[in-house]
N, C-alpha and C positions, 0 to 999 in steps of 0.2 A: 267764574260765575259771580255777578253780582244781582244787584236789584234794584228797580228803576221804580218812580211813581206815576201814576198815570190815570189819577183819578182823584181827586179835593174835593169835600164838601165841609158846612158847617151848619151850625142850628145854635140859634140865639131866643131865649126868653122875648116875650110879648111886650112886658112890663118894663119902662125906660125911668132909670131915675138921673136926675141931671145934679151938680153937686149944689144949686140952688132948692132940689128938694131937701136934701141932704141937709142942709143948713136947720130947714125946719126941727129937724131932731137933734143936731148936735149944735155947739158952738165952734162953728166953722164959718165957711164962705167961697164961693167958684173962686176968688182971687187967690186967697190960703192955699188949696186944694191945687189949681193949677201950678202956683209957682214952684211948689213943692214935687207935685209927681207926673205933673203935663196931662192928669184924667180930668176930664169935662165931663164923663156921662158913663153910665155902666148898667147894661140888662140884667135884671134880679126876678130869679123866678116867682111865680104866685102858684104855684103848683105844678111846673114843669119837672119832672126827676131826673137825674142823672142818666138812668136808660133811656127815655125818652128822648133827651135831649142827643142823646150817641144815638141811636139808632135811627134820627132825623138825619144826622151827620154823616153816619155810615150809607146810607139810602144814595143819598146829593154824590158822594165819592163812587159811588158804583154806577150809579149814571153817568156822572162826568167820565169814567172810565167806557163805558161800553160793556162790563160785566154785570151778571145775573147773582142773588147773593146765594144760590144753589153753587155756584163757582168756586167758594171762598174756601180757604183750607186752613186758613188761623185766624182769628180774629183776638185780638187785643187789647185793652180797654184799658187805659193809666186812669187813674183818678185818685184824689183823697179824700172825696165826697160820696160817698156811697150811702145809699138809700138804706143797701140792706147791709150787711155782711156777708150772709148766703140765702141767696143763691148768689152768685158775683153779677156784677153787672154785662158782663159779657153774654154772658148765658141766657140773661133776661133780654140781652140784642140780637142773639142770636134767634132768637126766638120770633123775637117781634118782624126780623127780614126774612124769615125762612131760609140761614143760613143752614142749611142742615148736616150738611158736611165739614164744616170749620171746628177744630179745635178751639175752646173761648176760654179766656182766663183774665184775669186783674192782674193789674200792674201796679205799685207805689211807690213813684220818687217825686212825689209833690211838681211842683214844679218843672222838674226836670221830666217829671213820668213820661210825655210822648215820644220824647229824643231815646230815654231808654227801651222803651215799649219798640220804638223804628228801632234800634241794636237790636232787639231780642229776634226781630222777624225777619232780619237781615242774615242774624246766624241760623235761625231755622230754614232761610234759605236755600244760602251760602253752601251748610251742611247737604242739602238733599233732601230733607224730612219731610219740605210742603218745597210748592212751586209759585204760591202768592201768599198777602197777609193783608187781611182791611186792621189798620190800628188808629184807633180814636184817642184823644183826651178830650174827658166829660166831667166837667165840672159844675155843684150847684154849693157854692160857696158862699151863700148869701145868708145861708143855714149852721154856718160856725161862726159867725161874726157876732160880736159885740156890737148891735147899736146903739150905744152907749159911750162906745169908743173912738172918740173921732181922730185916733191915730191908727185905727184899723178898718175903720167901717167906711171910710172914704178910698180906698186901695181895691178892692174886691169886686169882681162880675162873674156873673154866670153865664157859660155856654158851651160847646161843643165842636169840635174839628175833627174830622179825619183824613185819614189816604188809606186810598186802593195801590197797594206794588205787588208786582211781581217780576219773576226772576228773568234775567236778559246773560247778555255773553259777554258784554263789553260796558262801560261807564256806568251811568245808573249811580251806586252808592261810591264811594271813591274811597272813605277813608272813615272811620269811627274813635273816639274816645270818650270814654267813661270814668266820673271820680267819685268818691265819699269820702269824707271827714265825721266819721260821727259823734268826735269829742266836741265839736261845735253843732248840736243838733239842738241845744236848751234856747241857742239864740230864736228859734223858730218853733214855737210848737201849739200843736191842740192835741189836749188830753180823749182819752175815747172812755168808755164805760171804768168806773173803782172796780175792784174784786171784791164779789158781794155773794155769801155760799154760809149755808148754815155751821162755820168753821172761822168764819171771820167776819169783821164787818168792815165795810167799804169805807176807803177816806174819801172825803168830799173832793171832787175836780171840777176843774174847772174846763167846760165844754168850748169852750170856746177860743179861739187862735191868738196866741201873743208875739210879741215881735220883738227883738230889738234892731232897731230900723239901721242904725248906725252900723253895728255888726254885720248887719245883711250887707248894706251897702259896701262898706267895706271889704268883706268877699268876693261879693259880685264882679266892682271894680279891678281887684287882685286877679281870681283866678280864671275868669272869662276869658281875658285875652290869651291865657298861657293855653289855657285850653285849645282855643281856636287853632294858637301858632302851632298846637304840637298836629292837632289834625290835619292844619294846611302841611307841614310838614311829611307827614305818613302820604300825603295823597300829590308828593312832590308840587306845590304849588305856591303861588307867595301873595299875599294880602290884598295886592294890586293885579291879579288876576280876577279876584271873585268880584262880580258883577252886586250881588245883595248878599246880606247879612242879617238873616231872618231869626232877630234874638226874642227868646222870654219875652215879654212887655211889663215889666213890673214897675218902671219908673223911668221917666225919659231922661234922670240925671244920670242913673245908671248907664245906658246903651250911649248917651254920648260923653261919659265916660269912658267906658270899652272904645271906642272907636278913637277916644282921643290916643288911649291905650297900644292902639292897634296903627297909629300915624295915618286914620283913615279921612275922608271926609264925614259928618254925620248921615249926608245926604245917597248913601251906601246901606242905611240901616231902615229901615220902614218901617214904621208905626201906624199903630192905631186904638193904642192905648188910651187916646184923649178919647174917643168914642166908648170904649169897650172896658176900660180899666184892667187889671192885670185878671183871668182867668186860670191862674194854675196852668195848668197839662193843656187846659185847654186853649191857650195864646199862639204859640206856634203853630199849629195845624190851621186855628183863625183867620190870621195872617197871613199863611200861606195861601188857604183859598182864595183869601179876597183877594191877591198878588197875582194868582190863575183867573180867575175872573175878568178880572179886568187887561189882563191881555201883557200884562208886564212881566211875564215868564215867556222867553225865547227858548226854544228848542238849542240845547249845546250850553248854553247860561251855565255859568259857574253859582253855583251859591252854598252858603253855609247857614245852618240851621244852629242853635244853638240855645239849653237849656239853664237854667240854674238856679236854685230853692234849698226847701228846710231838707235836711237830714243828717248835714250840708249836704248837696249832690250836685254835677254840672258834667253837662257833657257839650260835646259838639259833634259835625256830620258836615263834611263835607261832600257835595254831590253835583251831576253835569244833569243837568235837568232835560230830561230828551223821553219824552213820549213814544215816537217811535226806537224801535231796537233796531 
C-alpha cells in the first residue's frame, strides 16, 4: 500500500512587491537582493490569513483532483504562521470547504512542515486509518518580519500550496526520510508570546524572525544531499534517474549548491524563487503546482521533493508521479 497525488493547487496574496520596492524601505537594491538570493519579487499579504490562503489552496487541489471536499478524511496544515493558536488552522479549513468528514490538525517543522505534513499522511495511509489526505503549507510570513531588516525582510513571501493523495497499490510514494537537530535550532528562530501570569513577569521577546544566514546555508548545503541520497537509496534508485528535484526555494545558492552536491545539472532543480521568494511550508507544494500546471509533470516521472529549515529539520520523498493507479 502506498500513496499517489493526484491533485495541486496554490493561492498567492494579491499584493506584489518587487525588491525595487523594497529598496524604498531598507538600504538595499534588485542588484544586492538578486546576486545574493536569485528573488526579484514576492506576494505579501494585506489581509490575506493563513486559512484563507490554505483553504484557497486546498479548493484548486480538490479540483485538479476530481474530488468533493465532503471526500477528505485527513487534512493537514504545516505552517509557522498561524493567525490563531486555537482553533488550528486546519479546522478553520476545514470548515471554510465543508470538509466534514476529515480529521484536521497543524503541523510545524517550518520549512520543512509540507514534506513532514506528506510523511505523516503517508503513514496514516500506509497504516489503514484514512484512504486519502488534502495536506497544505500556508504561509503568511510577511507578519514576523523585520522591516527594518534588510537581511531578512528581503528573503520572505507569503502563500499557500497543497495536494489531494490518496492511497493506490503500487508506486505513488516510494521512499520517505525525516531528520532534526535541535542543538542548532538558535541559528533560526522567532520567539512567540514571554510567560506572563500574575506569578511572574514576562521577558521582553523579540517577535520577529532572526537568522544566521551562514549557518543555514551551511546546513542546507551539508545535509540536503545526504538526505536525498539516503531516500534515493531506500526507493533503490540513483540521482540520474530522477527526472526533477523539487527543493525548499530558500536561495538559488543553496539548490545549486545541493545539485553541485549531488554531481547533478542545476537545470534538474526548478525554481521559482526569483518570483515568489522563499515561502516556508508553503514553497514546495508552490512549485509543484506550477510544475502540474504547466504540463511538465509526465505520468511515471521520477521526482524528489525535498524540505529543509529552522528546528533544524530536512527531509526528503522520493515518488513516481502517476495520476492514474
Amino acid at each position: 500500500m502506498s500513496m499517489r497525488i493526484i491533485g495541486t493547487g496554490s493561492a498567492l496574496p494579491e499584493k506584489y512587491v518587487t525588491n525595487n520596492d523594497l529598496a524604498e524601505l531598507v538600504d538595499t537594491s534588485d542588484e544586492w537582493i538578486r546576486e545574493r538570493t536569485g528573488i526579484g519579487g514576492r506576494h505579501v499579504s494585506t489581509g490575506e490569513t493563513v486559512a484563507e490562503l490554505a483553504a484557497l489552496a486546498c479548493g484548486r487541489a480538490l479540483a485538479d483532483a476530481g474530488r468533493r471536499a465532503d471526500q477528505v478524511e485527513l487534512l493537514i496544515v504545516a505552517t509557522c504562521s498561524p493567525e490563531t493558536g486555537i482553533p488550528s488552522v486546519a479546522c478553520q479549513v476545514q470548515s471554510s470547504l465543508g470538509a466534514v468528514n476529515a480529521v484536521a490538525f497543524d503541523l510545524n517543522a517550518a520549512c520543512a512542515g509540507f514534506l513532514f505534513a506528506l510523511h505523516t499522511a503517508w503513514a496514516y495511509v500506509q497504516s489503514g486509518i484514512c484512504r486519502n489526505a488534502l495536506i497544505v503549507g500556508a504561509e503568511v510570513l510577511s507578519k514576523l518580519v523585520d522591516w527594518t531588516d534588510r537581511g531578512t525582510c528581503i528573503l520572505f513571501g507569503d502563500g499557500a500550496g497543497a495536494v489531494f493523495a490518496e492511497q493506490c497499490d503500487r508506486g505513488g510514494i516510494l521512499s520517505f526520510v525525516q531528520h532534526s537537530d535541535g542543538r542548532k535550532g538558535e541559528v533560526l528562530r522567532c520567539d512567540s508570546r514571554a510567560l506572563t501570569n500574575p506569578y511572574v513577569r514576562g521577558v521582553m521577546q523579540s517577535p520577529w524572525v532572526k537568522m544566521d544566514g551562514r549557518e543555514v546555508f551551511s546546513f542546507a548545503v551539508r545535509q540536503v544531499p545526504t538526505g536525498i541520497t539516503e531516500a534515493l537509496k531506500q526507493a533503490h534508485l540513483k540521482a540520474e534517474e530522477v527526472e526533477l528535484f523539487v527543493l525548499h526555494q530558500a536561495n538559488f545558492r543553496i539548490i545549486e549548491g545541493i545539485a553541485r552536491r549531488l554531481g547533478l545539472d542545476a537545470d534538474r532543480f526548478p525554481m521559482n524563487l526569483d518570483r515568489v521568494g522563499n515561502m516556508s511550508s508553503a514553497s514546495i507544494p508552490v512549485l509543484l503546482d506550477e510544475l502540474n500546471r504547466a504540463g511538465r509533470l509526465k505520468e511515471g516521472m521520477k521526482l524528489v521533493l525535498s524540505g529543509f529549515g529552522a528546528g533544524l529539520t530536512w527531509g526528503a520523498c522520493v515518488l513516481n508521479w502517476q495520476r492514474e493507479c
